[in-house]
N, CA, C and O atoms as a GROMACS GRO file, in nm:
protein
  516
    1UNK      N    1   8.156  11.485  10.867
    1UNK     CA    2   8.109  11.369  10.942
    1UNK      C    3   8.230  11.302  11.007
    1UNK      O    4   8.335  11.270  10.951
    2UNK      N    5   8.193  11.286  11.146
    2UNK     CA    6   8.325  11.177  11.195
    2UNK      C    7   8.357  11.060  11.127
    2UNK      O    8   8.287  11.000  11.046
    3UNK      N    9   8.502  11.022  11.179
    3UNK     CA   10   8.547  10.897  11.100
    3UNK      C   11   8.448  10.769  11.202
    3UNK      O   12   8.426  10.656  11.156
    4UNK      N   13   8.410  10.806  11.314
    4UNK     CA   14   8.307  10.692  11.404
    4UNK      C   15   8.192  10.665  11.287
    4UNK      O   16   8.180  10.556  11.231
    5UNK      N   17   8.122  10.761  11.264
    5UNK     CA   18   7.977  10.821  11.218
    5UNK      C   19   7.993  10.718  11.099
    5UNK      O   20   7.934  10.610  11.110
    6UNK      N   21   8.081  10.750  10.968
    6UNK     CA   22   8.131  10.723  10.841
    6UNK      C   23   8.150  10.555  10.882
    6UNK      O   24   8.127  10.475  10.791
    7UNK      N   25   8.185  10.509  10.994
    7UNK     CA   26   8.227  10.362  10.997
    7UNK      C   27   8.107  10.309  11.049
    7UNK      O   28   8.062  10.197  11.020
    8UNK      N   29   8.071  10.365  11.103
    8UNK     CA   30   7.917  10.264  11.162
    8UNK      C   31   7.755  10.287  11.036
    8UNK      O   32   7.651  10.221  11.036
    9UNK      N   33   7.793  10.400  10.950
    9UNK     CA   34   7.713  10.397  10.863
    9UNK      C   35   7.770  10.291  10.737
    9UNK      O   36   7.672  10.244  10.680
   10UNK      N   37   7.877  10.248  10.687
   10UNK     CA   38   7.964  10.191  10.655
   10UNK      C   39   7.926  10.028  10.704
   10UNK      O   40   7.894   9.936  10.630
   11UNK      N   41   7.934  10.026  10.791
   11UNK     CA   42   7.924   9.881  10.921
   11UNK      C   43   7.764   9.859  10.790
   11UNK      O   44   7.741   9.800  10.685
   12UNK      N   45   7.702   9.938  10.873
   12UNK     CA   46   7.568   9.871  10.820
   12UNK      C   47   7.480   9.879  10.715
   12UNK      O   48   7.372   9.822  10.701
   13UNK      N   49   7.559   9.984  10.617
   13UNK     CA   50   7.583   9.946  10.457
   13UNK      C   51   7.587   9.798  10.397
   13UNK      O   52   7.521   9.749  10.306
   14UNK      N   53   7.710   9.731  10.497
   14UNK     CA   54   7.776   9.590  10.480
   14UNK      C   55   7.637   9.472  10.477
   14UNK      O   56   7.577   9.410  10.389
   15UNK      N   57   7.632   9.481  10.585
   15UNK     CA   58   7.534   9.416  10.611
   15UNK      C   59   7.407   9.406  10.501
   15UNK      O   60   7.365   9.321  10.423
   16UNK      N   61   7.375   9.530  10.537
   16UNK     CA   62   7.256   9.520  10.380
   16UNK      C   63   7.309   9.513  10.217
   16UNK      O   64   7.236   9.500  10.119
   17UNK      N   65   7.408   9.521  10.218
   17UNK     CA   66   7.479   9.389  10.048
   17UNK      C   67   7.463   9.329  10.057
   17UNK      O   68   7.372   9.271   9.997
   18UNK      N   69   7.559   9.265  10.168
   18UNK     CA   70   7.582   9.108  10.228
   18UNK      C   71   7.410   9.035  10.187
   18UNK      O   72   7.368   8.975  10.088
   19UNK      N   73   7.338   9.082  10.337
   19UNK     CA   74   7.149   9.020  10.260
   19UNK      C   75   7.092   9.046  10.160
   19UNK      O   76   6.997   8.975  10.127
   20UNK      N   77   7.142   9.175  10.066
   20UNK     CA   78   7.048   9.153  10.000
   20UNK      C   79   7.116   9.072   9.869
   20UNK      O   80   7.031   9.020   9.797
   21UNK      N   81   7.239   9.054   9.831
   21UNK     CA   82   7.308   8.918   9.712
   21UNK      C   83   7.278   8.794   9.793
   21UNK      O   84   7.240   8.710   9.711
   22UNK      N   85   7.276   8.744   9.911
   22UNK     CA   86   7.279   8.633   9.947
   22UNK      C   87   7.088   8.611   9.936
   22UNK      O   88   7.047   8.500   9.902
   23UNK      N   89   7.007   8.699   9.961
   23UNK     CA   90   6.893   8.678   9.959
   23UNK      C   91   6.833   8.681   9.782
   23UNK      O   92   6.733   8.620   9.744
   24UNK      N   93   6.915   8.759   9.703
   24UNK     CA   94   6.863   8.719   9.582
   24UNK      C   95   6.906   8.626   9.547
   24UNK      O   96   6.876   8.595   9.432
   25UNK      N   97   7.002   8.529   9.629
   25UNK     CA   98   7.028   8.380   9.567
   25UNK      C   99   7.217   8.401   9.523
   25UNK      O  100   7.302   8.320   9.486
   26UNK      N  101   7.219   8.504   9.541
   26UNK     CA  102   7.457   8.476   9.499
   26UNK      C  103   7.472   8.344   9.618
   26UNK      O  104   7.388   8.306   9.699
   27UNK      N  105   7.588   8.302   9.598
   27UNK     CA  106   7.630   8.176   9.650
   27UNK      C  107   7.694   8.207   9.789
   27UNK      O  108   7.797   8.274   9.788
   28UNK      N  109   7.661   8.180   9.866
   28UNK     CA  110   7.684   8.200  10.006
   28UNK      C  111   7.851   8.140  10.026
   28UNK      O  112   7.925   8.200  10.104
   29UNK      N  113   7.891   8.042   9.963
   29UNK     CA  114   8.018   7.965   9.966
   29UNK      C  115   8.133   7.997   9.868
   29UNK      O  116   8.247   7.950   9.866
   30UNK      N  117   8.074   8.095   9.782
   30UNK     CA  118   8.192   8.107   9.665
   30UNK      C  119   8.274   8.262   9.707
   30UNK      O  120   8.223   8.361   9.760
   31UNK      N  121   8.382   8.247   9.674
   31UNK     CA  122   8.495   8.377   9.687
   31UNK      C  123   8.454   8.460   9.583
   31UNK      O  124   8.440   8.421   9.467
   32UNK      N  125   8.435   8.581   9.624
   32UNK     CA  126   8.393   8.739   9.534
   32UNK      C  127   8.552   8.807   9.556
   32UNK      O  128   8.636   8.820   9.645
   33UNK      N  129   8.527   8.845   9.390
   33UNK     CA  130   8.645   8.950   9.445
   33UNK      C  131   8.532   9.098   9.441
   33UNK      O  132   8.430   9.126   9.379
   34UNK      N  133   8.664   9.205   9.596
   34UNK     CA  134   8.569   9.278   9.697
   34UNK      C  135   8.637   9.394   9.580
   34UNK      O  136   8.758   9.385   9.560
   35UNK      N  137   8.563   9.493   9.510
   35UNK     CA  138   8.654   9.636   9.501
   35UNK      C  139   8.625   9.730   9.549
   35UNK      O  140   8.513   9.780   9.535
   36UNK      N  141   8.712   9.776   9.615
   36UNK     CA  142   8.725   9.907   9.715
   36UNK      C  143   8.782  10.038   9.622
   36UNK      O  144   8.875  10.035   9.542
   37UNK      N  145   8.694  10.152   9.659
   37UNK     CA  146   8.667  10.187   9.549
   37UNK      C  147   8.738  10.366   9.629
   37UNK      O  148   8.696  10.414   9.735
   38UNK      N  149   8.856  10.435   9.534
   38UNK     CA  150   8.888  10.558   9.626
   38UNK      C  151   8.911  10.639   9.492
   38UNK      O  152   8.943  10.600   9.380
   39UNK      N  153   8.885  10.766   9.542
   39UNK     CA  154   8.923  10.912   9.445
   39UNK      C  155   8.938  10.988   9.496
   39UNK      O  156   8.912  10.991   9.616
   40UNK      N  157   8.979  11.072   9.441
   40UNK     CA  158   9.048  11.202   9.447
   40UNK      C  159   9.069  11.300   9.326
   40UNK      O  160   9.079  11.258   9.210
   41UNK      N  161   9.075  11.457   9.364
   41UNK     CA  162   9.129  11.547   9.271
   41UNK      C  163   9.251  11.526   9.253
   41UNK      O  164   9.303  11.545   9.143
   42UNK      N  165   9.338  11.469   9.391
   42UNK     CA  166   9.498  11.481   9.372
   42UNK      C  167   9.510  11.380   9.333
   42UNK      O  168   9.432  11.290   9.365
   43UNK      N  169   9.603  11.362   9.260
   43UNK     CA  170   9.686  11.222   9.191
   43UNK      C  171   9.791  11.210   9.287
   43UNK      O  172   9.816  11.094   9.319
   44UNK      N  173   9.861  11.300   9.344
   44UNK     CA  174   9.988  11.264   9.454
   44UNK      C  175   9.951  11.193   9.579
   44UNK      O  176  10.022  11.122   9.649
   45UNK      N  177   9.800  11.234   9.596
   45UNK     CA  178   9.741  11.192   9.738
   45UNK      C  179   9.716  11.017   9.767
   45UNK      O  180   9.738  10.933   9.855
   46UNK      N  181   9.619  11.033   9.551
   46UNK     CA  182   9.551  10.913   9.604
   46UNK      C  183   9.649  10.820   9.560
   46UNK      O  184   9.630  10.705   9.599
   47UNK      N  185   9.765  10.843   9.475
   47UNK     CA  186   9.918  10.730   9.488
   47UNK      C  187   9.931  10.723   9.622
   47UNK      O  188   9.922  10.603   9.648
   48UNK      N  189   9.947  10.785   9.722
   48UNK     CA  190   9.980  10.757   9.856
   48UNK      C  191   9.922  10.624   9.912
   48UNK      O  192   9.982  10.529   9.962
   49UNK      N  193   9.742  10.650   9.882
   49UNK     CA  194   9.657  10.576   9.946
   49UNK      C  195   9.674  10.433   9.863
   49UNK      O  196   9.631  10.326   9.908
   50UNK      N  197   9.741  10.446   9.737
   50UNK     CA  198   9.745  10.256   9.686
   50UNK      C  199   9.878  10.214   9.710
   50UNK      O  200   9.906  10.094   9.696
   51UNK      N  201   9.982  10.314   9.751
   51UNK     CA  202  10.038  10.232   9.860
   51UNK      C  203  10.036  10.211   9.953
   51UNK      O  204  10.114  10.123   9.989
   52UNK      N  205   9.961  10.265  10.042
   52UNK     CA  206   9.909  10.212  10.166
   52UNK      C  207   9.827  10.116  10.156
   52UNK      O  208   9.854  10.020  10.228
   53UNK      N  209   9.706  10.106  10.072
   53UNK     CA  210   9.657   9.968  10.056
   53UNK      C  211   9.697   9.865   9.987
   53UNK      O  212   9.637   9.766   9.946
   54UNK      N  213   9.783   9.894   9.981
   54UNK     CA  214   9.898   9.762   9.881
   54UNK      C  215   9.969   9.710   9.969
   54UNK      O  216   9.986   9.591   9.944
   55UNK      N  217  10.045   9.760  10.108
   55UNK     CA  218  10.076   9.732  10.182
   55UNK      C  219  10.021   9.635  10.333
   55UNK      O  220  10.075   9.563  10.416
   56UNK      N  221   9.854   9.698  10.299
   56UNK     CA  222   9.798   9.653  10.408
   56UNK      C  223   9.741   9.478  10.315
   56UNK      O  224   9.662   9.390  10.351
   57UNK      N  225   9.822   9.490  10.198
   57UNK     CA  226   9.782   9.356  10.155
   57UNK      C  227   9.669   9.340  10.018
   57UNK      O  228   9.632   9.237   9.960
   58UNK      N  229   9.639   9.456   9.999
   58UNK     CA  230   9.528   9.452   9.889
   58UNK      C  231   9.589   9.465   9.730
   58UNK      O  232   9.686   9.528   9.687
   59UNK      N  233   9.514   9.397   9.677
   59UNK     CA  234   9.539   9.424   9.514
   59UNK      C  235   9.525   9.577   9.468
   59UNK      O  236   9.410   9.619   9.470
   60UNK      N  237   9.625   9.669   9.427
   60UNK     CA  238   9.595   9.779   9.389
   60UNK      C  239   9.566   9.806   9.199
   60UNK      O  240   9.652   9.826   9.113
   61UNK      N  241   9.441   9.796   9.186
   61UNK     CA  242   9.459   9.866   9.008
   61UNK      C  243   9.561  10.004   8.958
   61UNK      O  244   9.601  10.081   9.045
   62UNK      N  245   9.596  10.024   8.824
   62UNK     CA  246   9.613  10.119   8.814
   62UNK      C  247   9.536  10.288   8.824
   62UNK      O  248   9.415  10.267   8.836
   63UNK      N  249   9.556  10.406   8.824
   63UNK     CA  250   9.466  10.501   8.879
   63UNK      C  251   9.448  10.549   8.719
   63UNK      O  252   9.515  10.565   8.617
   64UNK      N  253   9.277  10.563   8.779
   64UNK     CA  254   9.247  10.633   8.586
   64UNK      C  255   9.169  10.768   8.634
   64UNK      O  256   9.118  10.810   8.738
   65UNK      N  257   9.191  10.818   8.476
   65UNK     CA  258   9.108  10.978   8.489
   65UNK      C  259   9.034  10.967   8.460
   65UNK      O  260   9.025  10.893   8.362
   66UNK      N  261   8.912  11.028   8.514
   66UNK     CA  262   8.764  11.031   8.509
   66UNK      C  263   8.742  11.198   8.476
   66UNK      O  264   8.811  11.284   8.530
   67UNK      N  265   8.645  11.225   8.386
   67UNK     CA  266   8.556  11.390   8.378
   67UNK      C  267   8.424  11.346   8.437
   67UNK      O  268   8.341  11.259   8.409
   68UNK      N  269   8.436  11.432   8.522
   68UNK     CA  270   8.277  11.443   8.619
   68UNK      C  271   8.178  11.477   8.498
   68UNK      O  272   8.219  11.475   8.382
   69UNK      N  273   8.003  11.518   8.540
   69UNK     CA  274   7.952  11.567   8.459
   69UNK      C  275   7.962  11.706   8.502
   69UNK      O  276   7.859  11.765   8.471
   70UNK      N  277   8.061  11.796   8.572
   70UNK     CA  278   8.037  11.925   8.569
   70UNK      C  279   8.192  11.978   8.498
   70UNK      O  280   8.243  12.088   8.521
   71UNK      N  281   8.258  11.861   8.400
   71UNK     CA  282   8.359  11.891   8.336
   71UNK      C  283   8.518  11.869   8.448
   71UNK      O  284   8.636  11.877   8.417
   72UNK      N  285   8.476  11.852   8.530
   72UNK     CA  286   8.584  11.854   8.622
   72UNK      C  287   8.658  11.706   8.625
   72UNK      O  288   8.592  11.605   8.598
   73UNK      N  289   8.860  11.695   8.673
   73UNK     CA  290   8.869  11.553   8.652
   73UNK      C  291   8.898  11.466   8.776
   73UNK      O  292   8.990  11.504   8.849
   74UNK      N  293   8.863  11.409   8.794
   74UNK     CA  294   8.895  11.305   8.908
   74UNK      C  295   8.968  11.173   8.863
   74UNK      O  296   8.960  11.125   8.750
   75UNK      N  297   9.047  11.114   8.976
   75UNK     CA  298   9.161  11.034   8.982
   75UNK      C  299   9.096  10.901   9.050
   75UNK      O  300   9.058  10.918   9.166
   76UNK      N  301   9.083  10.803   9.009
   76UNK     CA  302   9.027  10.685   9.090
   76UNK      C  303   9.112  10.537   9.116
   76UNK      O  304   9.218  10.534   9.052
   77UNK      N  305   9.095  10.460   9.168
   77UNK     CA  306   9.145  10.329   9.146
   77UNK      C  307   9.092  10.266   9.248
   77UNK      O  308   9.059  10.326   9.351
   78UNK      N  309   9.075  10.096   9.227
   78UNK     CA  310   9.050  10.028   9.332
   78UNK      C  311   9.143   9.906   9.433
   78UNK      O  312   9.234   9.845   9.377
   79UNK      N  313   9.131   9.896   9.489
   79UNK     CA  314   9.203   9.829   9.583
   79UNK      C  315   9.052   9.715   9.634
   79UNK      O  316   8.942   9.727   9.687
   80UNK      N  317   9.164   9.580   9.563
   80UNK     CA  318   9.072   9.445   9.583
   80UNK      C  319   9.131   9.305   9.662
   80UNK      O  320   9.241   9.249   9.666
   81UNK      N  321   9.038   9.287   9.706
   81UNK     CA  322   9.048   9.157   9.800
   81UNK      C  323   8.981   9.035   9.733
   81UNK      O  324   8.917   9.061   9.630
   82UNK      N  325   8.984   8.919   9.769
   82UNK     CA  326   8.929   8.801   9.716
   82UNK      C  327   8.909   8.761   9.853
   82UNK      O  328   8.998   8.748   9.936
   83UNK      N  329   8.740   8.736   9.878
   83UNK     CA  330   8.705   8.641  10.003
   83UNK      C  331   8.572   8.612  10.002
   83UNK      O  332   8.511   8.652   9.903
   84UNK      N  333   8.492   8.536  10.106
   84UNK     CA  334   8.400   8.532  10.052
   84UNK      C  335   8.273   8.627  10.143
   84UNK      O  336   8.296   8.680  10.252
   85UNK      N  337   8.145   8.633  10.076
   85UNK     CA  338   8.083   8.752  10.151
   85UNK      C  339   8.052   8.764  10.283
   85UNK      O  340   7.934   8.772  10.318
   86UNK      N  341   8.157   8.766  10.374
   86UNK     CA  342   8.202   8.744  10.540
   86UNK      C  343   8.167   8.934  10.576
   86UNK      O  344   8.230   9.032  10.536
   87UNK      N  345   8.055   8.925  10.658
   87UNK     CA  346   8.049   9.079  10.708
   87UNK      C  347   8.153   9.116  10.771
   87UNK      O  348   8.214   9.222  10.755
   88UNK      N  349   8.183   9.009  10.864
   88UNK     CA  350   8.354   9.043  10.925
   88UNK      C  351   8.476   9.111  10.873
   88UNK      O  352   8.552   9.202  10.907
   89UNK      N  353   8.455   8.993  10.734
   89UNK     CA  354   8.598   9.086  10.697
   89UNK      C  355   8.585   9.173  10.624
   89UNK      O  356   8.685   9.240  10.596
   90UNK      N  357   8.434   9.212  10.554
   90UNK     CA  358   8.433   9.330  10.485
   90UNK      C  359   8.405   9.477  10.580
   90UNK      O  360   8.409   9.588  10.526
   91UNK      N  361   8.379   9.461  10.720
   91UNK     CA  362   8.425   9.559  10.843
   91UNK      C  363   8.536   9.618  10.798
   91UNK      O  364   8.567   9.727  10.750
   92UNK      N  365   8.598   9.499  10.833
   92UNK     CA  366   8.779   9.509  10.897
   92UNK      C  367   8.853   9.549  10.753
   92UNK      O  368   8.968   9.593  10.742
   93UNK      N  369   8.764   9.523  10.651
   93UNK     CA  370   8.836   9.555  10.542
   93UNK      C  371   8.827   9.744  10.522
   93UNK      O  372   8.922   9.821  10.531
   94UNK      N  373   8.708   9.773  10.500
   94UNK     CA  374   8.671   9.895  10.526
   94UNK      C  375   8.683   9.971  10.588
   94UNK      O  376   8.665  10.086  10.547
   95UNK      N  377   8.741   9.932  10.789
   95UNK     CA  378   8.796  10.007  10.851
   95UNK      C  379   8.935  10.045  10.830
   95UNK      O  380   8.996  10.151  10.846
   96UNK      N  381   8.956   9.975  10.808
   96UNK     CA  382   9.120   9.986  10.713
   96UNK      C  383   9.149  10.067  10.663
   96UNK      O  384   9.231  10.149  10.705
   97UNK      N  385   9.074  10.073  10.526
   97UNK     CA  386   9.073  10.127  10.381
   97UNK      C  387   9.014  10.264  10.410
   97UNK      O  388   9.092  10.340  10.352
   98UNK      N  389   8.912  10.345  10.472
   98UNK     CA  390   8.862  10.422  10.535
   98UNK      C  391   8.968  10.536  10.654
   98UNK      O  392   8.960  10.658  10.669
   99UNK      N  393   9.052  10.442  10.715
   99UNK     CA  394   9.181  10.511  10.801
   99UNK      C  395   9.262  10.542  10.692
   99UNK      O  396   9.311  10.654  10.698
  100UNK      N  397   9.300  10.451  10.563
  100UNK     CA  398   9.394  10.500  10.456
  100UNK      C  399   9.340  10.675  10.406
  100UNK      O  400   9.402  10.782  10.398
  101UNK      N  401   9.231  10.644  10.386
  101UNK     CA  402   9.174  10.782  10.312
  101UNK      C  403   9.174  10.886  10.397
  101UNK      O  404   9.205  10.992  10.344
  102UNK      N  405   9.146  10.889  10.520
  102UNK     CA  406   9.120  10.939  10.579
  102UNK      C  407   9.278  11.048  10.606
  102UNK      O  408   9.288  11.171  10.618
  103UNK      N  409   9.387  10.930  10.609
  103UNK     CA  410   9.477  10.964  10.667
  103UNK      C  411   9.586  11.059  10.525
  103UNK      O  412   9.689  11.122  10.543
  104UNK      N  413   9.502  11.030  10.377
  104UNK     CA  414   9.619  11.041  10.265
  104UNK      C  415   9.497  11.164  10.211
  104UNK      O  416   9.534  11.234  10.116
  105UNK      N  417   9.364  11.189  10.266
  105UNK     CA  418   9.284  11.298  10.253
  105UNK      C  419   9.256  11.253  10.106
  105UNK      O  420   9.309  11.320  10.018
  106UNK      N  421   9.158  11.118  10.062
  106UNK     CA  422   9.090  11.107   9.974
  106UNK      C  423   8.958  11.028   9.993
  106UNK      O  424   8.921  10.971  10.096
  107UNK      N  425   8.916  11.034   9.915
  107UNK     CA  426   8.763  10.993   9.942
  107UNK      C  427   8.765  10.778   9.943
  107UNK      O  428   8.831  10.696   9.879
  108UNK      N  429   8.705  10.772  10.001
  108UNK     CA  430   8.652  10.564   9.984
  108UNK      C  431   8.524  10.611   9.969
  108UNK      O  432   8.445  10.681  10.033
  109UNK      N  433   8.528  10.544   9.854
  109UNK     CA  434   8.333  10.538   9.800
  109UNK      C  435   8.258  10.402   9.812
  109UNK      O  436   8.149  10.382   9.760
  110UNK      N  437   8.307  10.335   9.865
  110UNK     CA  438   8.266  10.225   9.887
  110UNK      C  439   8.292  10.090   9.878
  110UNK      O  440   8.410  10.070   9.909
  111UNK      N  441   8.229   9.983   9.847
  111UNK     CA  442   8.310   9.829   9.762
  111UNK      C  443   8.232   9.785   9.656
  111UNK      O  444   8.118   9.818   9.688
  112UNK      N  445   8.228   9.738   9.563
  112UNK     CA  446   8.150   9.656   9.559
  112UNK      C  447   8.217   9.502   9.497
  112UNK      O  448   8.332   9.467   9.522
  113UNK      N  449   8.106   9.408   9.399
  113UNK     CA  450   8.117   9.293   9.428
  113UNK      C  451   8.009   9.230   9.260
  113UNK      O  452   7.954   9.309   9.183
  114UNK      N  453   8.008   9.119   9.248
  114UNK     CA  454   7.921   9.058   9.164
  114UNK      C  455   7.880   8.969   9.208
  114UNK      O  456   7.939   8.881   9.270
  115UNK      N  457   7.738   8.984   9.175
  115UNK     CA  458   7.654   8.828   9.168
  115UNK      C  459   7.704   8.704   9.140
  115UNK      O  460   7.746   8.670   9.029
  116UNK      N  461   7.702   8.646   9.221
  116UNK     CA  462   7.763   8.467   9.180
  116UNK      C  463   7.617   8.383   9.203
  116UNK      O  464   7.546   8.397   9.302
  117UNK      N  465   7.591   8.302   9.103
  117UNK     CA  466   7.463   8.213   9.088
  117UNK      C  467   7.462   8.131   8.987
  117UNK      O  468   7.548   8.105   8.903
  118UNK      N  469   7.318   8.080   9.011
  118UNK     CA  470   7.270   7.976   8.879
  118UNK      C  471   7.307   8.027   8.755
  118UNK      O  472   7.363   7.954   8.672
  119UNK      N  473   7.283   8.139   8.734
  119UNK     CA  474   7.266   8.166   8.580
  119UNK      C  475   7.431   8.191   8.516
  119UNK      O  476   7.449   8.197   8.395
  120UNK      N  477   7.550   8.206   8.622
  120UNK     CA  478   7.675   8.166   8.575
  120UNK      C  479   7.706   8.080   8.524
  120UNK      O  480   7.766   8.052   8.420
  121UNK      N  481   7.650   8.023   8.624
  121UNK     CA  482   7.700   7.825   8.610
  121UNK      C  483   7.650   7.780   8.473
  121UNK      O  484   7.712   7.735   8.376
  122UNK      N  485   7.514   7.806   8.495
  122UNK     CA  486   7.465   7.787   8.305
  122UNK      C  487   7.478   7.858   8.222
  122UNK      O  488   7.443   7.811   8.114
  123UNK      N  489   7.525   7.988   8.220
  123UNK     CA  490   7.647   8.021   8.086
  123UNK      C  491   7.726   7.929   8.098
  123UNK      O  492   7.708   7.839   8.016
  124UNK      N  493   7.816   7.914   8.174
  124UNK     CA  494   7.921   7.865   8.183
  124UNK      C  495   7.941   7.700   8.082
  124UNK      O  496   8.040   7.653   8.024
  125UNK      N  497   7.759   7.634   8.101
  125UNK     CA  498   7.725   7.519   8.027
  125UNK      C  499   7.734   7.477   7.940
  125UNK      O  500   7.785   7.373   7.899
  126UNK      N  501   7.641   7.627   7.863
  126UNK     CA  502   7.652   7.622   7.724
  126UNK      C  503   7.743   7.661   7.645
  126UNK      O  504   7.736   7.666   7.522
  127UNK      N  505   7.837   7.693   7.716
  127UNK     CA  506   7.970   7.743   7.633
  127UNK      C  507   8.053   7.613   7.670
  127UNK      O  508   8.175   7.622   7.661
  128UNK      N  509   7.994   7.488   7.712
  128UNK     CA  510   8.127   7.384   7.678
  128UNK      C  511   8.059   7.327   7.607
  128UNK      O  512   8.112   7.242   7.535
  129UNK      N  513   7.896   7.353   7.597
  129UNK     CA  514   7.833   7.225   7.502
  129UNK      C  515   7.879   7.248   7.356
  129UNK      O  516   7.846   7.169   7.268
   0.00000   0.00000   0.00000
């Protein structure tokens, strides 16, 4: 699949998170942290790609080993942002992060994010009461 194809299916991935946490009620005003999510078989490759997204400014985790279920191991880590759920910058974030992989030949699987709402806030309650 082209890197066009991959970004405009991508584009409007965004969009349908974006509505559907803001439509189950997450907080339209509060900062999420974003994780961007990359793997690989190579470990040399996908070190490449968290310094490239470390550079372009993102929080890089350390890379862990994963066993598939067909026994096989894969190399992962994420690269995170803090902002809030802006389709804009999760584009521009993704087009980014997407040219990294593209360019260090590992996979971006996507972002994701957590629910922010009522029912935080009231944990949050009863643990001062």
């Amino acid at each position: 699949m082209s890197m066009e194809r991959q970004l405009k299916e991508q584009f409007a991935e965004n969009r349908e998170i974006v509505e559907a946490l803001l439509g189950d009620g997450s907080d339209a005003d509060s900062e999420y942290v974003i994780e961007h999510h990359f793997s690989s078989t190579n470990f040399d490759k996908l070190e490449k790609a968290a310094v490239d997204a470390f550079k372009l400014g993102f929080e890089v985790n350390d890379a862990e080993e994963m066993e598939l279920e067909d026994g096989s191991e894969i190399f992962c880590f994420d690269a995170i942002a803090n902002h809030k759920l802006d389709v804009a910058l999760l584009d521009k974030a993704c087009e980014q992060l997407m040219q990294v992989a593209h360019k260090q030949k590992v996979d971006y699987d996507g972002w994701g994010t957590y629910f922010i709402g009522d029912e935080i806030e009231e944990d949050d309650e009863e643990e001062q009461a």
